[in-house]
N, C-alpha and C positions, 0 to 999 in steps of 0.2 A: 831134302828134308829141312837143311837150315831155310832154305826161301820158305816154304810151307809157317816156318817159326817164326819168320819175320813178320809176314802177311796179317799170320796171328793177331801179335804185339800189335799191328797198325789199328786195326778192327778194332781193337780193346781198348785203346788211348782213345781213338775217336768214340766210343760208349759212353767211354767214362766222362768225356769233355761233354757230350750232349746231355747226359745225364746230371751235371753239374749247372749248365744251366736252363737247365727245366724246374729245378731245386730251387733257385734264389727268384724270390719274390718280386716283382717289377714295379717299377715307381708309382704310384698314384697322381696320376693325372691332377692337376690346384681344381678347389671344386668352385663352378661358375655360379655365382651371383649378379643380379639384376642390381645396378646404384642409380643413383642421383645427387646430383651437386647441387647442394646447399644453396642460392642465392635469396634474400628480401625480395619482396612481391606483395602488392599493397592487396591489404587485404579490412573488406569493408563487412564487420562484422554487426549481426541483428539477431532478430530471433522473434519468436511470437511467443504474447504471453495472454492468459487469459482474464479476463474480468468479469463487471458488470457495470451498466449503464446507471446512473444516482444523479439525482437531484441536483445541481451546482448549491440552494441551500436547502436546509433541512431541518426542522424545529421539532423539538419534544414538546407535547403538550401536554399540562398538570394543571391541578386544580391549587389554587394559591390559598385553601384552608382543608382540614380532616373534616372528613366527614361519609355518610354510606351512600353509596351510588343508587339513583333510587329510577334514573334512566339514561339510557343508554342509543345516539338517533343516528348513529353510520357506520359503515361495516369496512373492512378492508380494501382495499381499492375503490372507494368510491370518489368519486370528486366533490371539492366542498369549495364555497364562496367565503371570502372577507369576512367575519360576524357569525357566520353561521353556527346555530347552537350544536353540540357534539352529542354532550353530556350535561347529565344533572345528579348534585348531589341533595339531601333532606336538608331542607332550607329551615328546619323546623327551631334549630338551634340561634341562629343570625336571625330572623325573625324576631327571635324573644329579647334578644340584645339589641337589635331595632325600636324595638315599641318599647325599654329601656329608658335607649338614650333619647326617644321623641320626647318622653315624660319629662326628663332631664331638663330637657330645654324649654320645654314648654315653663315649667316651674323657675329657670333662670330668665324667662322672659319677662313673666309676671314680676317675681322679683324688681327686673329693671324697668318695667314699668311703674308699679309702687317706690321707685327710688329716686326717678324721674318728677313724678310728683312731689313727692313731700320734699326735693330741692327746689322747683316752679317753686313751691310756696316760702322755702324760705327765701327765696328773692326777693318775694314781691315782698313779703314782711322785714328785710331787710333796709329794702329801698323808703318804704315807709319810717321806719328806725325801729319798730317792733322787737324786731329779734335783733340779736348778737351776730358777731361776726363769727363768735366757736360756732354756733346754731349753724350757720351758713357753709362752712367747711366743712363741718361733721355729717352732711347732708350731701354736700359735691363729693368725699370720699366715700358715703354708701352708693352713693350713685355709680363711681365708677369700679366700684368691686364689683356692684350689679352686671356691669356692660362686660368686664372682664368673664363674666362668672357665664355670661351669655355667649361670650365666644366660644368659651372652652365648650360646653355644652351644644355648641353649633359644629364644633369641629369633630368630638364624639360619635354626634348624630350623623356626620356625612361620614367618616368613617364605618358605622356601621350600615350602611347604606353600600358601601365599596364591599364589606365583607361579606352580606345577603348578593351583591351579584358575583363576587367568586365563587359561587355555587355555581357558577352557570359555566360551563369549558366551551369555549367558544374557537374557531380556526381565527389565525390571526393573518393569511392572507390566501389566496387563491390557490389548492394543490391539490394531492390525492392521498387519503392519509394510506399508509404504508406499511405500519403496524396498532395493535392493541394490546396493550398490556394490562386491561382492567374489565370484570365484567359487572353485569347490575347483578346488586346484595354484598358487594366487596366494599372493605371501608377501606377508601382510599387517603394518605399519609398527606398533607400539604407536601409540595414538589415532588409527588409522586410522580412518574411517569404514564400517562394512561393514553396516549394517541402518539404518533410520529407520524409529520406532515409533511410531504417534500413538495414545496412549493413550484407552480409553474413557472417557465421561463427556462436558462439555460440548464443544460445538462453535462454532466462528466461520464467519461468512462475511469472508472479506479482498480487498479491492480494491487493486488499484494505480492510482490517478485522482492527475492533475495538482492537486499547490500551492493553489492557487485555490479547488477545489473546499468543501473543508471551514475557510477561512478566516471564515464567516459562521457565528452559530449556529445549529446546527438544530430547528425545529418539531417538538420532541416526539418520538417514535418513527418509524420507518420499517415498512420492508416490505421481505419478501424471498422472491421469488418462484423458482421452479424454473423452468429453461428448459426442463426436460421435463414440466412439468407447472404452466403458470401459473396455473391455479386454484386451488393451493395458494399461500395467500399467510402467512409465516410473520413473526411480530412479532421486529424488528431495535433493539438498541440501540446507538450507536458505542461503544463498550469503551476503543480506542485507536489514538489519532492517530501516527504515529510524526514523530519531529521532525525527524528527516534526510530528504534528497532523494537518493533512489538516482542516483548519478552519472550509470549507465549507461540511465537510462529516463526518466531527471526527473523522476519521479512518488512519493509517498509513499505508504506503505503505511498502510491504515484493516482496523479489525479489529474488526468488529459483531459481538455476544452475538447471539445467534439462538435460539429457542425454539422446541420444537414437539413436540408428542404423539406423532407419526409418527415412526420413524426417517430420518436421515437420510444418505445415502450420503456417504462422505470423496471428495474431487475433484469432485463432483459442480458443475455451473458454473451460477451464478445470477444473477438481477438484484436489485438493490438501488435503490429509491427512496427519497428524501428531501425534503424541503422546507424551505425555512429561514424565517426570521422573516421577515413579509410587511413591506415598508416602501413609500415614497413614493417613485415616479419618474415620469418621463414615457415613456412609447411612445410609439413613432409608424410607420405604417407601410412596410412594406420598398420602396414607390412611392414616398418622400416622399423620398430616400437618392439626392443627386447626390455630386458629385466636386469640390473645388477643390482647385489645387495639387496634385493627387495627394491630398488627404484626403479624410476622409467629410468633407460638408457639406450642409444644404437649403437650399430659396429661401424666404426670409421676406418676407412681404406687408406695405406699410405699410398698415392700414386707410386710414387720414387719406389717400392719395393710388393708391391701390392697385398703386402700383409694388413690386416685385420685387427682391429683392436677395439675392447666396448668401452664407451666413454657413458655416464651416468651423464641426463642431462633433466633443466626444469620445462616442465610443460607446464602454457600460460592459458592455452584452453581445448578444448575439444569439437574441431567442425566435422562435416560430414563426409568422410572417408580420410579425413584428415586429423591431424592435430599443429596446433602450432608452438612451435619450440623459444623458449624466455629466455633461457642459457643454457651454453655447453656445445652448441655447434656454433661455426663461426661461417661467412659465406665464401665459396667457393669450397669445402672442404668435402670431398665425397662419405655417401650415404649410404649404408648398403639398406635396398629395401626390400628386395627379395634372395629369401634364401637365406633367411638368419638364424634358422632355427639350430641347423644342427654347425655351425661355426664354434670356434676354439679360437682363443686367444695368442697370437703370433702363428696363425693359420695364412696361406697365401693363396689367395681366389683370384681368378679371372673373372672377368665382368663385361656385362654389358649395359652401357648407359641406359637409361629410360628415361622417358621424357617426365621432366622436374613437374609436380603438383602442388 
């Protein structure tokens, strides 16, 4: 009976010791994460932006007095030569101030005509001892108010001669006007706007890209491709950066030399690449990209203990599966890039390298 008691007791300590630990909960394995280690990697950064092909120059043309448009002789994209007449306005007005100032003159000519004379004659009655010498001056001083009186009246008259042909809007060199801003029966304002010419010869492609874009120098030449035809890839210089920021767009205006054997259509809408001086940064990729505080931030690995920790860092731009890091990591420092999501701060992860991008 006591052995039977004993045997008992054994059975039941061993129970209770298995049942003790089947009760306590077993360690959690460190949870594994994908890193990368930080190092600089020259990185040559570009991008495409869009435009359109314009004139190298480009002239407004306005009628240089008011008056009603009474014809109208080119349409929009048409080509025009040197001289060529555009526009007319009702000449009816300069006309009447024409035939004015001929009367004008005509009347100060007579004048110096008759002043011209009756001085001839005080000379010769002069020289004779006839007349006086007041007679004789009094005669040379009408005389030259006359001549005076005959310039003025001359200069008038070619002036209104100049005003009767600013009736006429003429192209002032060889292009293809571009727009119209007036029709016939519209009374057009002196410096109005009624034609935009863009003259032949070179041509720009011009972009409107944000500030930022052209603050770094760039690598040499570019490239400037058609969008209706990208295999044509035509060699691009920047010409001119403009230094204001259009209010209304906050973008500045860039204005590339463009070259090419083919001709090339005005308005026509391109792409422009570029690349700028390749320098040293770190990427890292777009997995590796948590949040603290509301900022970017990653989880940084201590090696020595292989805890976790998120550091808030600045990002200086955004490439394709990438971004590149401005401050807050330093090189050689590990990244975690996969596997961030569900980490905890002074968490302890095993990892495995991945190759740096």
């Amino acid at each position: 009976m006591r052995t039977i008691l004993i045997a008992t007791a054994i059975v039941c300590a061993v129970g209770l010791a298995s049942c003790s630990d089947e009760g306590r909960p077993a360690e959690p394995a460190p949870r594994q994460v994908g890193i990368v280690v930080a190092k600089p990697e020259p990185l040559v950064q570009g991008g495409a932006i869009t435009g359109e092909v314009r004139a190298r120059v480009q002239t407004d043309l306005s009628f240089r007095v008011s008056g009603k448009i009474i014809e109208r002789l080119v349409e929009v994209g048409q080509s025009v030569k040197a001289g060529q007449l555009l526009a007319r306005i009702d000449p009816e007005e300069q006309k009447a101030d024409l035939d004015v100032a001929a009367a004008n003159l005509q009347s100060a000519e007579a004048q110096q005509t008759q002043a011209q004379l009756a001085f001839d004659r005080q000379q010769s009655l002069f020289r004779t001892q006839v007349t006086t010498r007041a007679a004789l001056d009094q005669a040379q001083e009408a005389l030259l108010t006359a001549q005076a009186s005959t310039k003025s009246a001359q200069a008038l008259f070619e002036t209104a001669q100049d005003t009767l042909s600013y009736t006429e809007l003429k192209a002032d060199a060889d292009g293809v006007i571009t727009a119209r801003n007036a029709e016939v029966g519209e009374v057009a304002q002196a410096a109005q706007v009624v034609f935009t010419l863009a003259h032949d010869g070179d041509r720009d492609a011009v972009f409107e890209v944000v500030e930022s874009a052209f603050l770094r120098p760039i690598d040499g030449d570019g490239t400037v491709t058609l969008l209706s035809d990208p295999t044509q890839k035509i060699t691009a210089k920047v010409r001119e950066i403009s230094p204001t920021i259009d209010s209304a767009t906050g973008t500045i205006k860039v204005k590339v030399a463009i070259s090419s054997d083919a001709p090339i259509p005005l308005g026509v809408p391109v792409v422009g690449r570029f690349n700028y001086l390749a320098q040293d940064v770190i990427q890292l990729p777009w997995s590796a990209m948590t949040s603290k505080d509301g900022k970017p931030a990653v989880w940084i690995v201590d090696p020595a203990s292989s805890v976790v920790s998120a550091r808030t860092i600045e990002v200086a731009g955004y490439e394709t599966g990438s971004f590149v890091v401005k401050s807050g990591v330093s090189a050689g420092e590990v990244v975690v890039s996969d596997g961030t999501k569900f980490l905890r701060p002074g968490e302890i992860v095993s990892y495995v390298k991945e190759a740096s991008k």
